[in-house]
GUDOMAR-266948 format. One record per residue (C-alpha): residue number from 1; residue in three letters; z, x, y negated. Coordinates in Angstrom, 3 decimals. Each point is the difference from the previous one (the first is absolute). Layout:
% residues N
   num   residu         up       east      north
   NUM      Ala          Z          X          Y
...
***
This chain:
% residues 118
   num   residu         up       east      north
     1      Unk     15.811    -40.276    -72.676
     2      Unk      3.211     -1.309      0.036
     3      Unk      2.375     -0.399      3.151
     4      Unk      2.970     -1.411      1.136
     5      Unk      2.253      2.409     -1.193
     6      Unk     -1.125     -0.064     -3.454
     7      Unk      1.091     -3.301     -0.717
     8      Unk      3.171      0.636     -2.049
     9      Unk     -2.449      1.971     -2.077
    10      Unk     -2.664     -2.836     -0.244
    11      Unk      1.588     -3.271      0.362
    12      Unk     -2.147     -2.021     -0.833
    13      Unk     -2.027      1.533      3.550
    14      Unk     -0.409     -2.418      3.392
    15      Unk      1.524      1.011      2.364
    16      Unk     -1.927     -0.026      3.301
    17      Unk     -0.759     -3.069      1.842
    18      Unk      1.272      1.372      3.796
    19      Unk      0.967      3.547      0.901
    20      Unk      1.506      1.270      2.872
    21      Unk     -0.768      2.191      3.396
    22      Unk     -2.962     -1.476      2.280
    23      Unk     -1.457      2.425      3.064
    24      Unk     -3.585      0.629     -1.094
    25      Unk     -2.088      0.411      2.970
    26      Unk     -1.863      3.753      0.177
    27      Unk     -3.133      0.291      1.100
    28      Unk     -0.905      3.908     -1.195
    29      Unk     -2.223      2.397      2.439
    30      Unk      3.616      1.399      0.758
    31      Unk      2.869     -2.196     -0.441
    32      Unk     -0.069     -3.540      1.761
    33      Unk      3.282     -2.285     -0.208
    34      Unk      1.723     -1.751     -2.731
    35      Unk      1.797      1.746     -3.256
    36      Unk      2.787     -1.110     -1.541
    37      Unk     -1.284     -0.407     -3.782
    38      Unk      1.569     -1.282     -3.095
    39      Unk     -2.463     -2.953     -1.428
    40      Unk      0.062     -1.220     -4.022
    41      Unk     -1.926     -3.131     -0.341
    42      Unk     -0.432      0.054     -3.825
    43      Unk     -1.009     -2.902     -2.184
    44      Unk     -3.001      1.209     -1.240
    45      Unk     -1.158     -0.334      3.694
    46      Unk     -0.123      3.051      1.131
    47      Unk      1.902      1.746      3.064
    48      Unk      1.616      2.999      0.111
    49      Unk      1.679      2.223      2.584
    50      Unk      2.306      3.069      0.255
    51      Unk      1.526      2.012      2.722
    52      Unk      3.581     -0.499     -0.766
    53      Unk      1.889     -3.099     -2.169
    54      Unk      1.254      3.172     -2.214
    55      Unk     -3.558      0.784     -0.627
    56      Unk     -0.945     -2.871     -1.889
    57      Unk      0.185      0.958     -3.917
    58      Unk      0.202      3.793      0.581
    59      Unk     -3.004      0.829      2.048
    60      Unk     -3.888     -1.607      0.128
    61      Unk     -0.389     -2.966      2.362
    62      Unk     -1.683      1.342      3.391
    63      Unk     -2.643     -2.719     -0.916
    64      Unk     -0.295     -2.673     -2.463
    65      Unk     -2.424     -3.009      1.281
    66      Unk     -1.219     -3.056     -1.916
    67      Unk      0.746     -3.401      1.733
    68      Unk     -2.050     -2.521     -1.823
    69      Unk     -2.731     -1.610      2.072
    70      Unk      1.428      1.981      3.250
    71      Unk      0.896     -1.482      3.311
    72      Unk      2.924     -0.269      1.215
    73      Unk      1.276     -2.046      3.141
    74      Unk      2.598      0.316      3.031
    75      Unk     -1.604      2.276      2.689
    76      Unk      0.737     -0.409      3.643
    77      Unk     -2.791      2.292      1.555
    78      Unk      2.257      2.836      0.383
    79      Unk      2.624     -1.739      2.039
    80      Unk      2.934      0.806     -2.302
    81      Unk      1.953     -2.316     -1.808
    82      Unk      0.015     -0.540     -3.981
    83      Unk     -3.040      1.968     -0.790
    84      Unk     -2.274     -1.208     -2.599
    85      Unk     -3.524      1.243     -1.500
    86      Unk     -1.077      0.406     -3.374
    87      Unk     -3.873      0.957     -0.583
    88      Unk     -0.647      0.781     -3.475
    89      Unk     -3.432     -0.784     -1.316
    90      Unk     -0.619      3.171     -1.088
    91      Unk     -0.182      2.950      2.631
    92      Unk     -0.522     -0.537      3.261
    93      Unk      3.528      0.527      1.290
    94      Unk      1.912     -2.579      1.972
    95      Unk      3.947      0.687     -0.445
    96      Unk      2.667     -1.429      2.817
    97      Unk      3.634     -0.558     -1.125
    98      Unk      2.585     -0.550      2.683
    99      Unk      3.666     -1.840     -1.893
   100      Unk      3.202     -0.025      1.716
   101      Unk      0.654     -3.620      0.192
   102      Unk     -2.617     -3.002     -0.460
   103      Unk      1.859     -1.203     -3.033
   104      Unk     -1.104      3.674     -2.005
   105      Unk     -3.119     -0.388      1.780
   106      Unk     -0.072     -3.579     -1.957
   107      Unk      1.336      1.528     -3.121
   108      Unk     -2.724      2.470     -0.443
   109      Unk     -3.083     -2.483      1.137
   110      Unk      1.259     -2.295     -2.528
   111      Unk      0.257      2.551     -2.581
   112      Unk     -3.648      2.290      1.018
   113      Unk     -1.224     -4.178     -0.428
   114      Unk      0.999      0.088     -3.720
   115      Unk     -1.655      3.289     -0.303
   116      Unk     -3.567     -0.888      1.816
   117      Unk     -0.144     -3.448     -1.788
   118      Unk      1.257      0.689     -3.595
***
């Protein structure tokens, strides 16, 4: 796997389509609320997440999900503004992002698009 900070080393390496901090909503037995996470939309599609910006590169992604064929759309049933849904076709998890303006909120539809719809 190559990532972002590799790419002095491999040049010739995309660099990710959108990155950057989203709230991912948490839903554990536990914890309820929204995380701040930092998201790598890759161009092979997939999606991957980390605790920290400084994580990405030097640490494992906290999860790594495949977009293509998921669903993704702007949500409004949880009566907060710019959060959007992405349901991947595989597993039976349902993941809610919450941006900080609606123009990242755009930014990253447009982009998880590209990934669902290669």
């Amino acid at each position: 796997m190559v990532v972002g900070s590799d790419i002095s080393r491999y040049p010739n390496t995309p660099r990710p389509t959108c990155r950057g901090y989203l709230h991912k909503r948490t839903q554990s037995a536990i914890l309820k609320g929204w995380r701040k996470r930092w998201f790598v939309l890759k161009h092979n599609g997939y999606l991957y997440y980390y605790k920290h910006k400084k994580d990405e590169g030097k640490y494992r992604p906290l999860e790594v999900t495949k977009l293509e064929g998921a669903e993704i759309g702007v949500d409004t049933s949880l009566g907060k503004p710019f959060v959007f849904k992405c349901i991947p076709q595989i597993g039976n998890r349902i993941f809610y992002f919450c941006a900080t303006s609606n123009q990242e909120m755009k930014r990253w539809l447009e982009a998880m698009d590209k990934a669902v719809h290669p």
